[in-house]
PyMOL commands that place a pseudoatom at each C-alpha (Angstrom):
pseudoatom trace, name=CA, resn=UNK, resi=1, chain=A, elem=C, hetatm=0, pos=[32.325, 63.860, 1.487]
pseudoatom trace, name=CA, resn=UNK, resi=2, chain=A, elem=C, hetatm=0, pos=[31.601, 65.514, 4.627]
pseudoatom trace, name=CA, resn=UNK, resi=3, chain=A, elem=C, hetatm=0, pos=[33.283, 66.632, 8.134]
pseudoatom trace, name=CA, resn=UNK, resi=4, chain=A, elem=C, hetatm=0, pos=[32.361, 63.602, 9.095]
pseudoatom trace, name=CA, resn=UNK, resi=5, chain=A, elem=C, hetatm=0, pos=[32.556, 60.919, 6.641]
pseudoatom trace, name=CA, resn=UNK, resi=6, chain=A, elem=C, hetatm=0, pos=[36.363, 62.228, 6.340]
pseudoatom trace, name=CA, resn=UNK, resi=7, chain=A, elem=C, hetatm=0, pos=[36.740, 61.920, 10.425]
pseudoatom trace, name=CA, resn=UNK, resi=8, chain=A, elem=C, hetatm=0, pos=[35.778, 58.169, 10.058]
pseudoatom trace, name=CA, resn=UNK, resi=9, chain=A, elem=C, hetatm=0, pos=[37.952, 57.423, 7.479]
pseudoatom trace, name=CA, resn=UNK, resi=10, chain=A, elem=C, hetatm=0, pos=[40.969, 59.242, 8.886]
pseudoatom trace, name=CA, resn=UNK, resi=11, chain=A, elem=C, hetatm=0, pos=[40.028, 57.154, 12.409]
pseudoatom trace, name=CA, resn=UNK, resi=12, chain=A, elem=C, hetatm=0, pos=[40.269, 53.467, 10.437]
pseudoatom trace, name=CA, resn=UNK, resi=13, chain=A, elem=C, hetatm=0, pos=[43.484, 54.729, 8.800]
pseudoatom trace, name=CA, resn=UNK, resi=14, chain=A, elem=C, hetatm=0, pos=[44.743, 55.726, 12.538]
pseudoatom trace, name=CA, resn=UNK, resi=15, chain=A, elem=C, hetatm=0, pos=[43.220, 52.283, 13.307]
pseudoatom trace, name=CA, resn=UNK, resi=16, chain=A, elem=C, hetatm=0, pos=[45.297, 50.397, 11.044]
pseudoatom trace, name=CA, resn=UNK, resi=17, chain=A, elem=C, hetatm=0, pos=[48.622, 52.409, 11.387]
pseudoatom trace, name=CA, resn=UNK, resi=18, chain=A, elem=C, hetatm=0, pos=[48.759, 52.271, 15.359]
pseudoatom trace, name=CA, resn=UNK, resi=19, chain=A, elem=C, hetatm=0, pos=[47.782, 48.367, 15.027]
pseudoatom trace, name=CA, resn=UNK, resi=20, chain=A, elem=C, hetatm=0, pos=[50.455, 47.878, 12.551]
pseudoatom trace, name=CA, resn=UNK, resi=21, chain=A, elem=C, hetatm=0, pos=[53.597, 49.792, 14.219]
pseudoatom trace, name=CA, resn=UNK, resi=22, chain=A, elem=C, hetatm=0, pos=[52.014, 48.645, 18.017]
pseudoatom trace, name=CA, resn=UNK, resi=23, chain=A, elem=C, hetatm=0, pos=[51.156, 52.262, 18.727]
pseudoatom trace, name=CA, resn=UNK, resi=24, chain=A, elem=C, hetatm=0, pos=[49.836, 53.166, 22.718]
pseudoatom trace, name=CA, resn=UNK, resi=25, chain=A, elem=C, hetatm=0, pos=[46.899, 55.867, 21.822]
pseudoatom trace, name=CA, resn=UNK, resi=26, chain=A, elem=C, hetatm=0, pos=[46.145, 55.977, 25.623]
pseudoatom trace, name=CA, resn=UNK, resi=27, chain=A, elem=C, hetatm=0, pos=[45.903, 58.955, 27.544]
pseudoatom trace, name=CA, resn=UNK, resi=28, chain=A, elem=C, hetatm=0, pos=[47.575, 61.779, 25.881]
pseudoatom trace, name=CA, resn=UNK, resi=29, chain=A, elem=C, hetatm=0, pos=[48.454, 60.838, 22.958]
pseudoatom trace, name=CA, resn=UNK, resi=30, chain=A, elem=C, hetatm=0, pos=[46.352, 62.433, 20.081]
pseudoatom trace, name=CA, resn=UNK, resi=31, chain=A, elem=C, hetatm=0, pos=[47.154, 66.215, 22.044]
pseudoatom trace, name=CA, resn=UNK, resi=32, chain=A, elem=C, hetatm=0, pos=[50.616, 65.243, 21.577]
pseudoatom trace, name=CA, resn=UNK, resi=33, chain=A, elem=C, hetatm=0, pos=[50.604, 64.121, 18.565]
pseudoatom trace, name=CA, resn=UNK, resi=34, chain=A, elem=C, hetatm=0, pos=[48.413, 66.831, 17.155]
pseudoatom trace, name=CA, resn=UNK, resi=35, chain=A, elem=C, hetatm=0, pos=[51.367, 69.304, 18.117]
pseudoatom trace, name=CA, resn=UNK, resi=36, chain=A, elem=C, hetatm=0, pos=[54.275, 66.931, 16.755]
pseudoatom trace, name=CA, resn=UNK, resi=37, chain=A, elem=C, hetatm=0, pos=[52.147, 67.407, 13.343]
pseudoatom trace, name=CA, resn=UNK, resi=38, chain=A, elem=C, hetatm=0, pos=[52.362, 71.201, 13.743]
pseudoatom trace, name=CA, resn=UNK, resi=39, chain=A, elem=C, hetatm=0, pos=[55.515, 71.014, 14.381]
pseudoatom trace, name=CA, resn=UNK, resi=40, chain=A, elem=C, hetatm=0, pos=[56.417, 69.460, 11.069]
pseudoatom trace, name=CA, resn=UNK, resi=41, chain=A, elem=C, hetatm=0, pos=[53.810, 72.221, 9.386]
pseudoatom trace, name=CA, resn=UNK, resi=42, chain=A, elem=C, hetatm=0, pos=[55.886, 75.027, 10.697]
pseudoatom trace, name=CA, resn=UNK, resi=43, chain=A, elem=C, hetatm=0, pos=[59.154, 73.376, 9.487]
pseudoatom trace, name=CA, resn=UNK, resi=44, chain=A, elem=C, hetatm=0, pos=[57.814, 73.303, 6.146]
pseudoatom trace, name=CA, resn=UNK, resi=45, chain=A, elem=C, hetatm=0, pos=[56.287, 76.613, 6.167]
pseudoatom trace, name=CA, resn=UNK, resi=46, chain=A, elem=C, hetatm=0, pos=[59.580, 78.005, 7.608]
pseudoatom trace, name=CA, resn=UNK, resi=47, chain=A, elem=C, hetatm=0, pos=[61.410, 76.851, 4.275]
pseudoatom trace, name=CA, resn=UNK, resi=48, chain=A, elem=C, hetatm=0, pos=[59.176, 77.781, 2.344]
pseudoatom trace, name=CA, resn=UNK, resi=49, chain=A, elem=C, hetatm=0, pos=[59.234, 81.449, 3.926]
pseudoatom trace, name=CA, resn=UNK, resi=50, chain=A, elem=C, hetatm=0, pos=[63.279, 80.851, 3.426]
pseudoatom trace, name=CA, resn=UNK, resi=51, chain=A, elem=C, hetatm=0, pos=[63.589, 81.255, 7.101]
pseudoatom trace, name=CA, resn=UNK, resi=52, chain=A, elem=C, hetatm=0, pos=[65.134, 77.519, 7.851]
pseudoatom trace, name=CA, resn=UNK, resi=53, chain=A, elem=C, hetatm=0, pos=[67.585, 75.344, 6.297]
pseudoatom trace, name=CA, resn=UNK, resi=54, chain=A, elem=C, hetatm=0, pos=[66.417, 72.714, 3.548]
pseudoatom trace, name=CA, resn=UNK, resi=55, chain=A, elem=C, hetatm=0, pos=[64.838, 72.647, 0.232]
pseudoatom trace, name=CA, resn=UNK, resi=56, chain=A, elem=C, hetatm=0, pos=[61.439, 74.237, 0.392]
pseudoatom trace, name=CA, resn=UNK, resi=57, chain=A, elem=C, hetatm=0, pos=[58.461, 71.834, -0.863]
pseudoatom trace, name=CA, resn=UNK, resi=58, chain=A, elem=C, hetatm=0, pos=[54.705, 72.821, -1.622]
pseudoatom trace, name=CA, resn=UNK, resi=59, chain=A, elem=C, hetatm=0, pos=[53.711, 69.560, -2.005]
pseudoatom trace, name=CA, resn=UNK, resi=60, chain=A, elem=C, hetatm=0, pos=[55.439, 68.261, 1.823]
pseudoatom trace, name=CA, resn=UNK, resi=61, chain=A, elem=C, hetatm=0, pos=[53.500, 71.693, 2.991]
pseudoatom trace, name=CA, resn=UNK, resi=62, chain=A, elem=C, hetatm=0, pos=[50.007, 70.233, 1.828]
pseudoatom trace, name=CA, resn=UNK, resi=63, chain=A, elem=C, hetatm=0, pos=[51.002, 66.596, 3.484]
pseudoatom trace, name=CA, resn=UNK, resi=64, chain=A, elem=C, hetatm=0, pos=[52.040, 68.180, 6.652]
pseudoatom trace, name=CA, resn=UNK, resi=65, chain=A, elem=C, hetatm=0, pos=[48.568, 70.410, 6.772]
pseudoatom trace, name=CA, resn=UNK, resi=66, chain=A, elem=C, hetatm=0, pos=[46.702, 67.464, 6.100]
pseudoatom trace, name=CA, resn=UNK, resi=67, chain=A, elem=C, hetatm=0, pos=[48.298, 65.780, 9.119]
pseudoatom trace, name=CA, resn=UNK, resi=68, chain=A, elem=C, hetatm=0, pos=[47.312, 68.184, 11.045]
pseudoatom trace, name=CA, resn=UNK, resi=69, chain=A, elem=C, hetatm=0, pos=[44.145, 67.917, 10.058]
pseudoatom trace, name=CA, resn=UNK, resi=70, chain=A, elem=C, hetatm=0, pos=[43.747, 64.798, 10.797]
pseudoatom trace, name=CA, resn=UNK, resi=71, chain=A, elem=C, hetatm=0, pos=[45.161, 65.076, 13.704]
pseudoatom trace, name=CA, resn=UNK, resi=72, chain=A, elem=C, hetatm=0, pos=[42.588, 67.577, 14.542]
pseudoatom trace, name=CA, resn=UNK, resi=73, chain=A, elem=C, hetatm=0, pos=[39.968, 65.157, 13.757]
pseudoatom trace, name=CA, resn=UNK, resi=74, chain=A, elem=C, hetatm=0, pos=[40.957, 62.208, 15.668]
pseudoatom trace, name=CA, resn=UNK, resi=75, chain=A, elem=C, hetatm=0, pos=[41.437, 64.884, 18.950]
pseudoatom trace, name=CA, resn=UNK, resi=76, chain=A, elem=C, hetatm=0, pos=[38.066, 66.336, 18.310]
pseudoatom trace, name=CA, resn=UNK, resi=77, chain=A, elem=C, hetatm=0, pos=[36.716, 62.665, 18.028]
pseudoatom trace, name=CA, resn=UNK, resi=78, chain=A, elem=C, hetatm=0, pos=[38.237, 61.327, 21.434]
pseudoatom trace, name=CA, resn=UNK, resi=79, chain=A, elem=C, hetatm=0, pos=[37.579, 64.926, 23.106]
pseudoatom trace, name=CA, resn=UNK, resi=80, chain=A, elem=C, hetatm=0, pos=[33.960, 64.322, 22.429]
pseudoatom trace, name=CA, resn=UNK, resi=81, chain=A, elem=C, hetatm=0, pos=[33.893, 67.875, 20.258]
for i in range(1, 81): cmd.bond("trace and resi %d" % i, "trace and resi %d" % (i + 1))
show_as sticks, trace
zoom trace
């Protein structure tokens, strides 16, 4: 799978989740979002490091940096990039 067989399918996933919970993607939203995910990357990296409270998990590290990345793609995708 490529760049951009993977930003399509994250998109329909996106799709589906905002249409589910009644999620407003207007505007802002996918900036915003992209930093809430990084946000929860740095938490987990900051246990892992042993620099923040909470039990330290690998495997919530690799969820939160593919967040991000998906994230990522659905910005690039509505920034026209």
């Amino acid at each position: 799978m490529d760049l951009s067989e993977l930003a399509i399918k994250v998109a329909r996933i996106s799709d589906i989740y905002a249409a589910e919970h009644g999620i407003d993607r207007s505007g802002d939203w996918a900036i915003l979002k992209l930093q809430e995910e990084l946000g929860e990357l740095t938490a987990e990296h900051l246990r892992i490091s042993g620099r923040a409270r909470g039990e330290p998990s690998e495997q919530a590290l690799g969820g939160e940096a593919a967040d991000v990345l998906g994230m990522l793609l659905i910005y690039c995708d509505r920034a026209g990039i």
